[in-house]
Structures are given as structure tokens and as C-alpha cells.
C-alpha positions as CSV (number, residue, x, y, z in Angstrom):
1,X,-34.7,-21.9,2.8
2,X,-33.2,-20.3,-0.5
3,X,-29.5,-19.9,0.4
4,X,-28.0,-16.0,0.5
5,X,-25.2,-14.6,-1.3
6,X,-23.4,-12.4,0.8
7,X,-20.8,-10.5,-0.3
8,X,-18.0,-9.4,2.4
9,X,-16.1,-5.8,2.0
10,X,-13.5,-5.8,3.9
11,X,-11.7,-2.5,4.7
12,X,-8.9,-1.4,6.7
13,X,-6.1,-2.9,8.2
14,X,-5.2,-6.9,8.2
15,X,-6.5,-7.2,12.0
16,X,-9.9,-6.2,10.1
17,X,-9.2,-8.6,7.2
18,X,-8.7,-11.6,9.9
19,X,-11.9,-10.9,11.3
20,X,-13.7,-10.9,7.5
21,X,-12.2,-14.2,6.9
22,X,-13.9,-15.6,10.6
23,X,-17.5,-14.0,9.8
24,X,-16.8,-16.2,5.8
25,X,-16.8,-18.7,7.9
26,X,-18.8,-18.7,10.1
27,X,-21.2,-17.7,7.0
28,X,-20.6,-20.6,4.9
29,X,-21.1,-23.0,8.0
30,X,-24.5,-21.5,8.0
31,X,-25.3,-22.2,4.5
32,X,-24.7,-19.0,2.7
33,X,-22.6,-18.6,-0.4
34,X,-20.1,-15.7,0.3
35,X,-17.8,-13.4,-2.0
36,X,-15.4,-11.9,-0.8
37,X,-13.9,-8.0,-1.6
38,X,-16.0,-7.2,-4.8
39,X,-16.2,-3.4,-3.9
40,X,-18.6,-2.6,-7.0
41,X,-21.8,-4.1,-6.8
42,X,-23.1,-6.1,-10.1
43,X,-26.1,-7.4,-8.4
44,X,-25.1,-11.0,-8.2
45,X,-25.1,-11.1,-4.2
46,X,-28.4,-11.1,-1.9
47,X,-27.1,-9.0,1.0
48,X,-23.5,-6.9,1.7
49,X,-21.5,-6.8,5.0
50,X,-18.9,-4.0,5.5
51,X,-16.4,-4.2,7.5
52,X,-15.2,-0.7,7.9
53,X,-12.1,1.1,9.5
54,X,-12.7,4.2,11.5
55,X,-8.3,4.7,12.5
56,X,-7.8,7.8,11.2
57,X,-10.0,10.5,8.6
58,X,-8.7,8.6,5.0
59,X,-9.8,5.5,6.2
60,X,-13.5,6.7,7.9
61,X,-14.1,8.8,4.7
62,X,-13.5,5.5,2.6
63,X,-15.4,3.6,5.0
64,X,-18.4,6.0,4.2
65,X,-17.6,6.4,0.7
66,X,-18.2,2.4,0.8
67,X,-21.2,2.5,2.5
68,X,-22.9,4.9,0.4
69,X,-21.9,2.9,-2.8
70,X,-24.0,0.0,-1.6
71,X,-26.5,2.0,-0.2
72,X,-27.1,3.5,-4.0
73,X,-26.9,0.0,-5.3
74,X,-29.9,-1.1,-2.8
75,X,-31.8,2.2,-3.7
76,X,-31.7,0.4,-7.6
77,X,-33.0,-3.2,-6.5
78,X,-29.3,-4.6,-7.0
79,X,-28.4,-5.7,-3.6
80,X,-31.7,-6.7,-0.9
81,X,-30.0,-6.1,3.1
82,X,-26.7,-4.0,3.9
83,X,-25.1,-4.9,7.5
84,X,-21.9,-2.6,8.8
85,X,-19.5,-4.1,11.4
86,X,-16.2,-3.2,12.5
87,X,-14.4,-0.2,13.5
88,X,-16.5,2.9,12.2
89,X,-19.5,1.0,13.4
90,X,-18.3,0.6,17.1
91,X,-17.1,4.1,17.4
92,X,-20.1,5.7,16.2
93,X,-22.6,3.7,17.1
94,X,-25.5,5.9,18.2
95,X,-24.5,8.7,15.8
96,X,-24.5,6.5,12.4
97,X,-27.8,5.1,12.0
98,X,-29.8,7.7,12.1
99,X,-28.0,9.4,9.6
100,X,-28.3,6.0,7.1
101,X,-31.5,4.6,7.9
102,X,-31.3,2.3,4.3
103,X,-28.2,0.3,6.9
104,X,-30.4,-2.7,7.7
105,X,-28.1,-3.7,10.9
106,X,-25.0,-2.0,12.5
107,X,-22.8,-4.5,14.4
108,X,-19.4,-3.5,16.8
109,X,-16.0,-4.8,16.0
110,X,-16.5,-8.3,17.7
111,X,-20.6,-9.2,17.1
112,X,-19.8,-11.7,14.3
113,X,-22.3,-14.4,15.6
114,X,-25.0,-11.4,15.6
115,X,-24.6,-10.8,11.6
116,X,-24.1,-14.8,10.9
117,X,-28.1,-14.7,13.2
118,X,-29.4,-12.0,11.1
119,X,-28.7,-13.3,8.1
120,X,-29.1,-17.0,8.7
121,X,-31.3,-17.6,11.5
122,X,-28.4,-19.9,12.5
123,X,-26.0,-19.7,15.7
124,X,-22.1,-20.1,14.3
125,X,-20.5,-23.4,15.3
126,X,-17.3,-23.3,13.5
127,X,-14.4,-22.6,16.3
128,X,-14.2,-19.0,17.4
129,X,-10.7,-18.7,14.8
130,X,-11.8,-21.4,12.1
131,X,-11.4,-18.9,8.8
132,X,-11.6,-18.7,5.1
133,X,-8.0,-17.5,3.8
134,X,-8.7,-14.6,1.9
135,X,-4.7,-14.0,1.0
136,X,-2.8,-16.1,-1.4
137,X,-3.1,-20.0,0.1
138,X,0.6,-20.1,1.0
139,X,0.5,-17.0,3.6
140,X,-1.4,-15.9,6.4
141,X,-2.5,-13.5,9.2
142,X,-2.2,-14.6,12.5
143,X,-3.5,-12.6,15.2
144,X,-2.8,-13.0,18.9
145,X,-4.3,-10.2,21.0
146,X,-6.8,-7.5,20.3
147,X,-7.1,-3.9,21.9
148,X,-4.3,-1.6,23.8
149,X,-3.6,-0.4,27.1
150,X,-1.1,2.6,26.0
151,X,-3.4,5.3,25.3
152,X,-0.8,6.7,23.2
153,X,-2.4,10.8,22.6
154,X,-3.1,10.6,19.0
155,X,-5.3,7.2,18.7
156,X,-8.6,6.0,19.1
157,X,-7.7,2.3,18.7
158,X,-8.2,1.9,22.9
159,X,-11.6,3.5,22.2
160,X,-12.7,0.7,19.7
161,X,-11.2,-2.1,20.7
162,X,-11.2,-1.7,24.3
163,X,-7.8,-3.2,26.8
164,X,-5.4,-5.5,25.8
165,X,-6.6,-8.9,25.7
166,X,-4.3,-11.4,24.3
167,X,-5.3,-15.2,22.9
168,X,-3.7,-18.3,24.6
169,X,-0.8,-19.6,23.2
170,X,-2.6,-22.8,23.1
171,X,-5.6,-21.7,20.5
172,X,-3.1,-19.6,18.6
173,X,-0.4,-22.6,18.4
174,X,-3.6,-24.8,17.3
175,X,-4.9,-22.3,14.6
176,X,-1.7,-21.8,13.0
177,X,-1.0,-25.7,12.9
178,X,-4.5,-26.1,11.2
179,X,-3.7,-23.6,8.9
180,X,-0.2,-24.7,7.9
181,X,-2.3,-28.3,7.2
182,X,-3.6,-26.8,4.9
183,X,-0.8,-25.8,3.2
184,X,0.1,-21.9,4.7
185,X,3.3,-21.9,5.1
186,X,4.0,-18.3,6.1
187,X,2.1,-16.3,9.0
188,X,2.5,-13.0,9.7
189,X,1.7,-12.7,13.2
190,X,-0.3,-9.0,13.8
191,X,-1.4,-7.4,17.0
192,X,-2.0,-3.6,17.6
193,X,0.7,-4.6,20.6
194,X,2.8,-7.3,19.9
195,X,5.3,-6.0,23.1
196,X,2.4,-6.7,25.6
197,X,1.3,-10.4,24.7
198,X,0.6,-12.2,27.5
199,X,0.7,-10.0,30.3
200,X,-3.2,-10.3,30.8
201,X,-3.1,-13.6,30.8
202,X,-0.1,-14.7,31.7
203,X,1.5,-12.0,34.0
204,X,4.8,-11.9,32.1
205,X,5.8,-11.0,28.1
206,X,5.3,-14.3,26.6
207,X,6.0,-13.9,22.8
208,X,9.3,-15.0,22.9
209,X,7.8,-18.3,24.0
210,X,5.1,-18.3,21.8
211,X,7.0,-17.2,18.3
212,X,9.1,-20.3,19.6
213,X,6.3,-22.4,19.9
214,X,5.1,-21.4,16.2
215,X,8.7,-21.8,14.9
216,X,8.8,-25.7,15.7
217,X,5.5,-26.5,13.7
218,X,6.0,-28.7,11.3
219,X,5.2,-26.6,7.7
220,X,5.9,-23.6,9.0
221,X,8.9,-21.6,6.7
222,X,8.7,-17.8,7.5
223,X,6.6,-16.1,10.8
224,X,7.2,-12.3,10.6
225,X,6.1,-10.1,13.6
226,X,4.4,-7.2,13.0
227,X,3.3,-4.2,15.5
228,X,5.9,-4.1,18.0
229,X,5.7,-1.4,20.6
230,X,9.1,0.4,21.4
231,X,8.6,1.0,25.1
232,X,8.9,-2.6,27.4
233,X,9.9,-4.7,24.3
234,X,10.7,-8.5,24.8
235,X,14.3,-8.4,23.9
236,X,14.2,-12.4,24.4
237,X,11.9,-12.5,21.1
238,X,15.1,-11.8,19.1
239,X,17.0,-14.7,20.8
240,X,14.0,-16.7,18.8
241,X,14.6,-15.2,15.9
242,X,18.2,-15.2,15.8
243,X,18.3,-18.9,16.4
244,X,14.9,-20.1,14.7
245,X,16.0,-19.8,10.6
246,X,12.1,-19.5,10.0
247,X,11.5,-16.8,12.2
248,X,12.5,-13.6,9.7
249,X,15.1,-11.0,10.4
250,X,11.9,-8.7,10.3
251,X,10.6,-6.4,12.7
252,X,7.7,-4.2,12.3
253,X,7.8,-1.4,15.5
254,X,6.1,2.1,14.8
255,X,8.6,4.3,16.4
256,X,6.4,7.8,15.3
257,X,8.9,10.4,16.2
258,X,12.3,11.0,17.7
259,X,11.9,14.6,19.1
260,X,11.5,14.2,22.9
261,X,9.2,16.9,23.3
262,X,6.9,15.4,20.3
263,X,7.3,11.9,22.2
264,X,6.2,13.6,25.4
265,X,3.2,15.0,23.6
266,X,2.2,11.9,22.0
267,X,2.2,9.7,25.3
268,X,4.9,7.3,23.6
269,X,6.0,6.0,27.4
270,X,9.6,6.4,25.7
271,X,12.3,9.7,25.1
272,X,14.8,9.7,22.2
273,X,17.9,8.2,24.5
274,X,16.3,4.6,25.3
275,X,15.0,4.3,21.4
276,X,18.2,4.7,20.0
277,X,19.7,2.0,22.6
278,X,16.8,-0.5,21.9
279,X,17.6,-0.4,18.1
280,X,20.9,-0.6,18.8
281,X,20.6,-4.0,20.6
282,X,18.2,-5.0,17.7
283,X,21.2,-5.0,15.5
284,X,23.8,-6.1,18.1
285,X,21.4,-9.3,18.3
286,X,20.4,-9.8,15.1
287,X,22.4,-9.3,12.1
288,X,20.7,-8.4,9.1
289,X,17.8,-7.3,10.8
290,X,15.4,-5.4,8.5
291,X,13.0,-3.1,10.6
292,X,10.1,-1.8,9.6
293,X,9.0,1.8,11.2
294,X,6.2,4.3,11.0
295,X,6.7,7.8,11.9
296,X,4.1,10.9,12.3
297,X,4.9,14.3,11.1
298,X,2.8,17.7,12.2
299,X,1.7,15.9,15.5
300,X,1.8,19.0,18.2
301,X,4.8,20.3,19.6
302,X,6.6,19.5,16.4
303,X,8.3,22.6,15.3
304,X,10.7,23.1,12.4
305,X,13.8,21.7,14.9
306,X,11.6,19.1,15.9
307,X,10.9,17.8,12.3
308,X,14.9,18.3,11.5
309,X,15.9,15.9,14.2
310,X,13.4,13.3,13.1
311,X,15.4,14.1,9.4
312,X,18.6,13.5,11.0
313,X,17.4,10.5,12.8
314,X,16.2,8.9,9.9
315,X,19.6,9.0,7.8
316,X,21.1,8.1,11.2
317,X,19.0,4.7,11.1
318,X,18.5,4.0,7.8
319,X,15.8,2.1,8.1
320,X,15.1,-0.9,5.8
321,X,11.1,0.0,5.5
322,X,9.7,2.8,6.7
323,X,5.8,4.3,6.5
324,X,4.9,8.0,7.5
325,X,1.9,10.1,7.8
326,X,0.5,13.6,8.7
327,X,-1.5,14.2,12.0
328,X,-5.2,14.0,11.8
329,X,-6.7,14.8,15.2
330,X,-8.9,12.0,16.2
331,X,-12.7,12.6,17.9
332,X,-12.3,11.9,21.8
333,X,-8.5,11.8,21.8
334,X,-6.1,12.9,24.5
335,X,-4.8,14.7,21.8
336,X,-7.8,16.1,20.3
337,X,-8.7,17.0,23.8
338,X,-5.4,18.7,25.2
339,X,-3.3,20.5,21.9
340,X,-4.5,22.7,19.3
341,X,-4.2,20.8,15.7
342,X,-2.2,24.2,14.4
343,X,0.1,23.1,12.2
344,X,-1.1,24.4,9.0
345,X,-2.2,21.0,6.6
346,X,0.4,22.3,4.0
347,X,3.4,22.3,6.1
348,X,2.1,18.7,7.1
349,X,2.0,17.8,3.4
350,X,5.4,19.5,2.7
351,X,7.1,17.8,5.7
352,X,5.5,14.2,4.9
353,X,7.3,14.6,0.9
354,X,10.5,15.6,2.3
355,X,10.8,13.0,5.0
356,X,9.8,9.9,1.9
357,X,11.6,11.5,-0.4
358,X,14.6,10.5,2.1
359,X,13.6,7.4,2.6
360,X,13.5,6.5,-0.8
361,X,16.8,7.4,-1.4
362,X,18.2,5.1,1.6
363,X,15.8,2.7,0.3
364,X,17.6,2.7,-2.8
365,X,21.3,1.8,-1.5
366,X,19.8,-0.4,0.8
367,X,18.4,-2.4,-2.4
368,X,21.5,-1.7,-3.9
369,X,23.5,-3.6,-1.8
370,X,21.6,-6.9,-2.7
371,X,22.7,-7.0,-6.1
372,X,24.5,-9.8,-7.0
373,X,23.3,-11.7,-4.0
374,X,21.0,-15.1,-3.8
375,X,18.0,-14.8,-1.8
376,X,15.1,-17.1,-0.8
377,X,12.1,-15.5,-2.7
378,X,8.3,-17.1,-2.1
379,X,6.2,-16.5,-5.4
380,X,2.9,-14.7,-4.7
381,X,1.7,-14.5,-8.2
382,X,2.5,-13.1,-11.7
383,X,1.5,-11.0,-14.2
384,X,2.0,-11.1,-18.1
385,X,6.1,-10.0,-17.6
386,X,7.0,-11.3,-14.4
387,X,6.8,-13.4,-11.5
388,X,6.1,-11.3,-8.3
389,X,7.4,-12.9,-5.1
390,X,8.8,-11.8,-2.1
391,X,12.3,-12.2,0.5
392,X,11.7,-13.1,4.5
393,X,12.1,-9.0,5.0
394,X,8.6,-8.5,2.9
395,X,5.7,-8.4,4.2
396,X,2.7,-8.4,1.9
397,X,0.9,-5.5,0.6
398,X,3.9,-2.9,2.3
399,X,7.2,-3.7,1.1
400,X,8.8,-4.2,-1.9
401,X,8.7,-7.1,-4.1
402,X,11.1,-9.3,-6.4
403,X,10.3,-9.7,-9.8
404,X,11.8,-12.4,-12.0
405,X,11.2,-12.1,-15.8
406,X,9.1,-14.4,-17.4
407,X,10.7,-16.0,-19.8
408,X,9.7,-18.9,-22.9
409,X,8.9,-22.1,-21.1
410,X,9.2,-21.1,-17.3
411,X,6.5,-22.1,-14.7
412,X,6.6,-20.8,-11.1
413,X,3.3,-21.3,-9.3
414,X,2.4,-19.0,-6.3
415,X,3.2,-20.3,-3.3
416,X,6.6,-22.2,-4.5
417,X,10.4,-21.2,-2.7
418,X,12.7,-20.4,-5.1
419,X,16.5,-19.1,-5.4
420,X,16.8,-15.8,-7.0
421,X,19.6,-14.3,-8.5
422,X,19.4,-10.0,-7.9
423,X,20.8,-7.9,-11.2
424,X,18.9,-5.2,-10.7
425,X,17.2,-2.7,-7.2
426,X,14.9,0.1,-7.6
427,X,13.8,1.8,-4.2
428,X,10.7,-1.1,-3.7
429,X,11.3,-3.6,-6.0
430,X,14.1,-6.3,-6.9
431,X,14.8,-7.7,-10.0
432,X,16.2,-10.9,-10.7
433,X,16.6,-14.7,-12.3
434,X,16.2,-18.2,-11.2
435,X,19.7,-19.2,-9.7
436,X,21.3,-22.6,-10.6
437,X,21.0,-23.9,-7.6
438,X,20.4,-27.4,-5.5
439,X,17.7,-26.2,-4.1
440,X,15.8,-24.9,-6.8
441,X,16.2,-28.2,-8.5
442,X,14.2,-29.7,-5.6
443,X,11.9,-27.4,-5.6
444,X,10.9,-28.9,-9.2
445,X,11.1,-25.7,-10.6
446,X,10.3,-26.3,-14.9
447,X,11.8,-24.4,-17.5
């Protein structure tokens, strides 16, 4: 049998993109070759799968946008079969196909052995989390649970994903050794609810135990949790990380608003009083603690006081890293179903600027106050001018970067630790230089 070429389009968040690398290989077990992420079609593969995103109106319009690309490149003989999977194609299962009959198979979030069949004729018999890394070799994705029980108003994740059902700690611990065999040496550990791991499966919060668990591998240099949930967090998790070095002074927990009546709204199972205490006792436990936030402007209830306390709030906190977005009511929300979306989309628009353009500027001084320091940096690649690496408070793809000149004769290579001398913060990026340092002399480090 003449072996496919499949090419794998992977869109979305990195939940989706740890699910692309599964299906590679599951795949290439099965004989096909498989490219990954070339979102223009040049008629070198047999067959595309598209993993698609269906979170919030951006992300199902470029989800649609991609399918349609591929579907013209079918209609001109460049590509033979198209499969959909994830996200989009769960939610709107019985209403998609109809409207793109040229789709030759729609799949759900979690039918991987179904495409690897269709394609194949094979059953997958790689291990359910066996994967092809799709990210630079030295980090990694690692995810421990899938769907959500908090039904928070404004999204549809429950709806796709279904409840909470977390991995053991034994498969997750086993993965993440395999992985760091191989030479990952930095996970970033993702779940739509990090707060609730293991109570399906365990009756209690066990990520405290697990991070710990991942923390004594050998290999293993930075683990950075992403996706916390504010209400019923595991405040033992930042015992871990204040006595594990490689756990990171990172926290990534999407706080979307401050405004009690907004938090009432949204379903957030927690008011304005208890959020300020839990970040307080972030800090209190963990010094230097960098957390990473989202917030939501224009949700309902959100009047011009509402949105000037979530200001105020802000430049209270000073958040390290901080994401925001506009309301976009969601198909078969509690939201969608309960408020009227009647904030105009200009005074959404107007609010978002105004609330980054205040985050950049704390961004800035909180650079600032790194120059002149010596920080651990991890090199994720380079360019013609500069290294590009990043400190244990980046994650990939989000936050900012360090950027080390490239000058006559030096050699990083991607994946390496170095020492880096800051001379110079913009609002999301560093610049710097190699330090003189013992450890960068170990870390055979040419110049």
C-alpha cells in the first residue's frame, strides 16, 4: 500500500496542539509520512487533517477560514481527502457537514484512532500519550486533565470537552520521564483547570503532589503551571514551588474581572474580597512570583464603574503578564442564554486599548527593574541579530523574550542554559549579553 502524506493543521490553543502531536503519532506508527503546520497548501501531501478551535468567534472564523483554504486546494487536484477534528468539529457536529460536503470525515475532539482508521486502515498502537514534539526539542506540553466542571457563564469549553477528567499521576509522571529521555527538559503543564486535578480520581486536589513528583525527575529544569482556577486553589502547590528550584516562580490563573457584580454575572464561584487575599498569599509564599492573568472587558453587568475598578485593580496588582479580551457571546451559553450582549463593540474595543495600554506601562518598570541583573535564560532559537531565549517567568509563545546580540564568533544552540547579563527592558522583551560566569563555562558555551 503506497504510504500517505498527511499533513496536520493544528489550530487553537496548546491543549489542541498536544493532541496534534498524539494523532502524528499515532500516524507515523501506521505508516504514513506526516507534516506538520504548513497552513498553505503546495500540493506535496496526499490528505489534510485540521484540528480546529471553536473557544470563542476569532478562533471559529479562523478555523473556517482554514478549512475553506484546503477545501479550494482539493477543488484544484492539490490535496486528495480533508478530515476536521477537534473543537469546532465537536460543537457543531450535525450543523457543519452539510454545509461543506467536500469535508471527507468530521471527527470530535477525542476520536484520534477514528482518523488514524480512515486514513490507514490501521488501529493506533502507540500508548494513548506517546507523541511527536512539535515545539522546540528542549520544551514541552504536558497535559493532565481535560474538560471542566465550573460552567463559568461566558464559555463553551464544558460544552466541548465535557466534565473534568483528570490523568493519573502515574501515566503523566511516566510521559514526562519519557519525554525528558529524550532530551525535553522544560514542561509546561496545561489544563483548562489546573485547581481541580485529581478530584475525580482521587477525591482530594492532588497537584501539589504531582508537580512534586515531576520536580524530582531526573532531566527535568523548569515545569511551569499554566490555567489555574482562582476559586478552591491548592495553596500547598506553592509550597512545591517555593522549595523545588525547578518548579518556576510562574503562575498562570485567569482572574477575568474584579467587579463583584461582573464576577456574579460571569459564574466565577469567587467575589473581589477572597481574590485579593489569595494573591496576597501567592506573594506572601512565594517571592518573586510572576503571575500570569487574563481579564474580560464588556462581559454584562460591566458598566463604566465596573470597568474603572478593574483599572484600579490592575495598577493595584501589577501583574507581571497579563492577557485581555472583549466579550463575544458564545452559542448555548449561560450567558448567551440569560444577559443581553449590549455593550456596544466600540466601547469593548475602547475599554480593551485602555486596559493594555496600562499594562504595558507596568510591564515596562517591571522589566525595568531587571536591568543589571543575571538571569537563567534557555535559548529557543535565533534569528540573523540575536539569540531569542527565555527566563523561568516565560512561557512560550505569550510572554516576552530575552534577546542576546549575536556577535562575531558566538554559538548558542537552542535548547542550551545560559547566564545573561540584562542592559536593556522594553515592555516584552529583554536585552542582554553572555555573563562571565562558572556556569556558563560549563555549559560549553563558544565564543
Amino acid at each position: 500500500m503506497k504510504h500517505r502524506t498527511v499533513d496536520i493543521i493544528s489550530l487553537g490553543c496548546s491543549k489542541n496542539l498536544v493532541d496534534s502531536e498524539r494523532l502524528m503519532k499515532m500516524l507515523r506508527d501506521a505508516g504514513c509520512e506526516v507534516r506538520f503546520d504548513h497552513d498553505t497548501p503546495d500540493g506535496k501531501s496526499d490528505i489534510a487533517v485540521i484540528n480546529t478551535c471553536g473557544f470563542i468567534g476569532d478562533a471559529k472564523e479562523e478555523s473556517i477560514d482554514t478549512i475553506m483554504t484546503w477545501v479550494g486546494a482539493k477543488d484544484r487536484g492539490m490535496v486528495q481527502r480533508i478530515y476536521v477534528m477537534g473543537c469546532l468539529s465537536e460543537r457543531y457536529k450535525q450543523e457543519l457537514p452539510p454545509e461543506l460536503p467536500e469535508v471527507d470525515g468530521w471527527y470530535g475532539k477525542f476520536d484520534w484512532p477514528g482518523i488514524v482508521s480512515a486514513i490507514s486502515k490501521a488501529a493506533p498502537e502507540a500508548a494513548s500519550y506517546d507523541r511527536i514534539i512539535t515545539t522546540p526539542s528542549h520544551h514541552a506540553y504536558l497535559k493532565i486533565a481535560e474538560g471542566c466542571n465550573r460552567f463559568c457563564a461566558f464559555c463553551a469549553i464544558p460544552l466541548i470537552t465535557g466534565r473534568y477528567k483528570s490523568r493519573s499521576m502515574e501515566e503523566i509522571v511516566e510521559e514526562a520521564a519519557i519525554l525528558a529521555g529524550r532530551g525535553v527538559s522544560e514542561f509546561n503543564v496545561i489544563a483548562q483547570d489546573l485547581s481541580a486535578y485529581g478530584t475525580d480520581i482521587y477525591g482530594r486536589q492532588a497537584l501539589a503532589e504531582l508537580t512534586e513528583r515531576l520536580a524530582q525527575l531526573d532531566g527535568v529544569r523548569r515545569i511551569r503551571l499554566h490555567y489555574a482556577y482562582p476559586s478552591d486553589f491548592p495553596m500547598d502547590v506553592l509550597d512545591v514551588m517555593a522549595r523545588y528550584p525547578n518548579v518556576c516562580n510562574y503562575i498562570d490563573i485567569a482572574l477575568q474581572h474584579i467587579a463583584n457584580p461582573v464576577l456574579k454575572n460571569m459564574r466565577r464561584h469567587i467575589d473581589a474580597k477572597a481574590t485579593r487575599e489569595l494573591l496576597a498569599e501567592m506573594r506572601r509564599r512565594v517571592p518573586g512570583l510572576h503571575i500570569r492573568t487574563t481579564l474580560m472587558v464588556g462581559f454584562p453587568g460591566e458598566g463604566d464603574a465596573e470597568f474603572d475598578e478593574l483599572m484600579d485593580f490592575v495598577r493595584e496588582q501589577r501583574f507581571e503578564r497579563m492577557g485581555a479580551f472583549a466579550y463575544c457571546e458564545e452559542d448555548d451559553t449561560y450567558a448567551a442564554k440569560t444577559y443581553a450582549d449590549s455593550i456596544p463593540d466600540d466601547v469593548k474595543q475602547s475599554r480593551l486599548d485602555r486596559l493594555m495600554a496600562l499594562q504595558e506601562s507596568i510591564s515596562l518598570e517591571i522589566q525595568q527593574a531587571k536591568e543589571g541583573s543575571t538571569l537563567e535564560v534557555v535559548i529557543d532559537s535565533y534569528d540573523e541579530d540575536y539569540f531569542i531565549g527565555r527566563t523561568e517567568w516565560d512561557s512560550p509563545e505569550v510572554d516576552p523574550v530575552v534577546l542576546i546580540p549575536r556577535t562575531e564568533g558566538a554559538s548558542l544552540r537552542p535548547g542550551q542554559y545560559v547566564h545573561v547579563t540584562i542592559d536593556e527592558a522594553l515592555p516584552f522583551e529583554l536585552i542582554g549579553q553572555i555573563a562571565n560566569s562558572p556556569e556558563n563555562h560549563t555549559a560549553n558555551i563558544q565564543k
